[in-house]
C-alpha positions, 0 to 999 in steps of 0.5 A, a space after each residue: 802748140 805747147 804740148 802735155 809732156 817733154 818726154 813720154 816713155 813708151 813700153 814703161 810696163 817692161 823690165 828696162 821701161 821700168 828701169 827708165 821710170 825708175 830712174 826719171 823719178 829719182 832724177 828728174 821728179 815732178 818739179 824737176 822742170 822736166 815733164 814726163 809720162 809713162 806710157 805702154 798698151 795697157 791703162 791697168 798695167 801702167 797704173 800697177 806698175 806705177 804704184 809698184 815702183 812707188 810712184 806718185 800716184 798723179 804720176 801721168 799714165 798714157 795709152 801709147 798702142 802703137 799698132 792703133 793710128 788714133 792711140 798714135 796720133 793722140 802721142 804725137 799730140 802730146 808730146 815732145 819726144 818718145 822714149 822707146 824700150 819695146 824691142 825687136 824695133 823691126 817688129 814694133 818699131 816702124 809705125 813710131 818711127 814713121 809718125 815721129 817723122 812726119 809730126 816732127 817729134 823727138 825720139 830716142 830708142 836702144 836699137 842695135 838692127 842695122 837693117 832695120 835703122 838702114 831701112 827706116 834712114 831710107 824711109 823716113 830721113 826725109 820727112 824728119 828733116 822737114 818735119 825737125 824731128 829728131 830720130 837717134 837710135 841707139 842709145 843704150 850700151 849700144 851705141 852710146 860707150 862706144 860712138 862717144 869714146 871715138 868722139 872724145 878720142 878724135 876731139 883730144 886727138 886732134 887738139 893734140 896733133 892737128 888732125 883726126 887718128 886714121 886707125 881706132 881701135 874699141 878694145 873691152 877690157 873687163 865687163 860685167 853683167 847680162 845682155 838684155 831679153 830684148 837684145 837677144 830678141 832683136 838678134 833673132 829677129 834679125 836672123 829671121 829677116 836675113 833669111 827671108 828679106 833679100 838685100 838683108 844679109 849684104 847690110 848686115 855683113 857691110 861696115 857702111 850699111 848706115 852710111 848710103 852713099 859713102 863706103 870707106 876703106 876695108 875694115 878688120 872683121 873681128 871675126 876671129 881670135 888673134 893677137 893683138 900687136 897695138 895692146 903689146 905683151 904682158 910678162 913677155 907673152 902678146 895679149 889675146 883678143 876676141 870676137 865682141 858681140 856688139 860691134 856689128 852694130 857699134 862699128 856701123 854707128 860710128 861710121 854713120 857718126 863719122 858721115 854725120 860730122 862730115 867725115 871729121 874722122 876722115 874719109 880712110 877711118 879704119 874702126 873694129 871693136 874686140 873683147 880682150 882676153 889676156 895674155 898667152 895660152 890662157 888668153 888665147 884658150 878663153 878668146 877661142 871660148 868666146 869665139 864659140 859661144 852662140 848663146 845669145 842668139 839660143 833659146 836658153 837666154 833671157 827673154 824680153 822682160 826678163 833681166 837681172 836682179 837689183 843687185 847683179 845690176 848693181 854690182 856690174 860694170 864695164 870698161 873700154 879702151 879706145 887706142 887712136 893712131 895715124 900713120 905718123 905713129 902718134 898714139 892716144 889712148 881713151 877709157 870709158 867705164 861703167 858703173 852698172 851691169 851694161 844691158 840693163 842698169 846702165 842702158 836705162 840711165 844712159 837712154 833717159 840722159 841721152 833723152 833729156 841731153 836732145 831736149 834741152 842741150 841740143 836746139 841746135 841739132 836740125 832734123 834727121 835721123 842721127 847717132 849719139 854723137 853728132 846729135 848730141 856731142 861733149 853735152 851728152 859726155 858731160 850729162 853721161 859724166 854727171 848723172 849716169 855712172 859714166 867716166 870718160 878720159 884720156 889715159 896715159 900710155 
């Protein structure tokens, strides 16, 4: 049966939805050979916001409530994949999951709730392998900078000295820009599941969680503020590090990444992620602040809908270091940066690539439940490269 649409993104009415459409209609225009639609709960919503972002006015509109098993199943009919802003997943995620695996649909979301992912990997693994849907989460900037900077250091690193780097670590040097409503929201809901679901907590404090069946050697907390000896000194002094939040669920995608490409890392794979805060007192005073500071999982962030300015958007960045090394003191060193802020203006880019990368660069991907990199591989880089704002590249030591 061929279907109305490749792709319908579902939640187009929100602050990062609307972000998506903008940039499918800039990129990928009707007669681009890509057939999308922007899909939410609401007909006059959707309509509004399409005209408020200058639509074409035949641009399709489609009824997706998620919540009405008719309103679901006549998606699925439609459709190639579904694209899915509307976070907490753990709270609007399930039905789209589950009907996505039974139909064999496609589908891409930004989720950063390993619980959740762990959850609907024991749910619905099955039914997407038979089914050939395939289900990647994680697509935003957690986890797509992260898990495809291990995967271009691994492929560099082994062309280089014939096997994989035992140690990597993720270090952010700069970035600018808020973490989105959604990824505030998702924290708190999380925080609510871990205090009424029991086995919760043990998936949230476990590195393997998103690995069943496989639990690998000790990983680095990354709890705390330390120097950092693998970044050396800067004037004499040794280069402070803090606490990242996003590697809670970035260390657990790469591990699952390193599952799915049947240990190609290797089984004693030893990954933590920090946010570097400079050298001596000053770095040391700023990684404790970091340390400290609770505010995303407050009532004073954003909200989901909300977000930055045009311009904030515009005008933020980020910048990751990736430094790989195996017992015999090799050493190689991966960057990956950004060109917009990383919750919002390139999350919204990197999901719509990631998206249309799955669709039309990706037969060969069987179905089941995946992460960015082995779904989807160097095509995802070169896509990422091309169309997104993302550079990626070895560096010199």
């Amino acid at each position: 049966m061929t279907k109305a649409f490749d792709l319908v993104v579902h939640g187009a009415t929100g602050f990062t939805g609307r972000l998506v459409v903008e940039y499918l209609l800039q990129r990928y225009p009707a007669g681009s050979g890509l057939r999308w639609a922007m899909g939410g709960r609401n007909a006059e919503k959707l309509a509004a916001v399409r005209d408020e972002l200058g639509a074409p006015a035949d641009t399709p509109l489609v009824v997706t409530d998620t919540t009405d098993p008719a309103s679901l199943q006549a998606l699925m009919d439609a459709t190639r994949l579904v694209l899915t802003t509307v976070g907490p997943y753990q709270l609007y995620g399930n039905e789209l999951v589950a009907a996505c695996a039974k139909s064999g649909v496609d589908y891409v979301d930004l989720c950063g709730e390993p619980a959740w992912m762990r959850q609907m990997i024991d749910a619905h693994e099955a039914a997407a392998k038979a089914s050939g849907a395939r289900i990647v989460f994680s697509c935003g900037f957690d986890s797509i900078p992260f898990d495809m900077g291990v995967f271009l250091l691994q492929k560099e690193f082994r062309q280089r000295f014939g096997h994989a780097a035992n140690r990597v670590r993720g270090r952010v040097r700069k970035m600018k820009g808020t973490f989105s409503g959604g990824t505030a929201a998702s924290l708190k809901a999380t925080m609510a599941a871990a205090a009424t679901q029991p086995g919760v907590l043990d998936l949230l404090k476990n590195p393997f969680s998103l690995t069943p069946g496989f639990e690998g050697p000790r990983q680095p907390s990354g709890a705390k503020p330390m120097v950092d000896d693998a970044l050396g000194t800067v004037g004499g002094e040794g280069v402070w590090v803090a606490p990242f939040v996003m590697a809670a669920i970035n260390t657990r995608n790469v591990h699952r990444s390193n599952l799915l490409l049947g240990h190609a890392y290797g089984s004693d794979f030893v990954y933590d992620e920090m946010l570097i805060t400079g050298p001596g007192a000053k770095g040391e005073a700023l990684a404790t602040a970091v340390a400290g500071d609770k505010s995303l999982g407050s009532d004073k962030g954003p909200k989901p809908g909300e977000g930055p300015s045009r311009e904030e958007r515009e005008n933020g960045f980020y910048d990751v270091l990736f430094l790989g090394s195996d017992d015999a003191g090799h050493q190689l060193r991966v960057g990956v940066q950004g060109d917009r802020d990383p919750g919002y203006g390139s999350t919204s880019k990197m999901i719509a690539e990631a998206a249309v990368c799955l669709l039309q660069d990706a037969p060969q991907t069987p179905g089941g439940i995946w992460t960015p990199a082995p779904a989807l591989g160097d095509a995802l880089i070169a896509r990422l490269q091309a169309h997104a704002g993302l550079r990626f590249g070895v560096e010199a030591a």
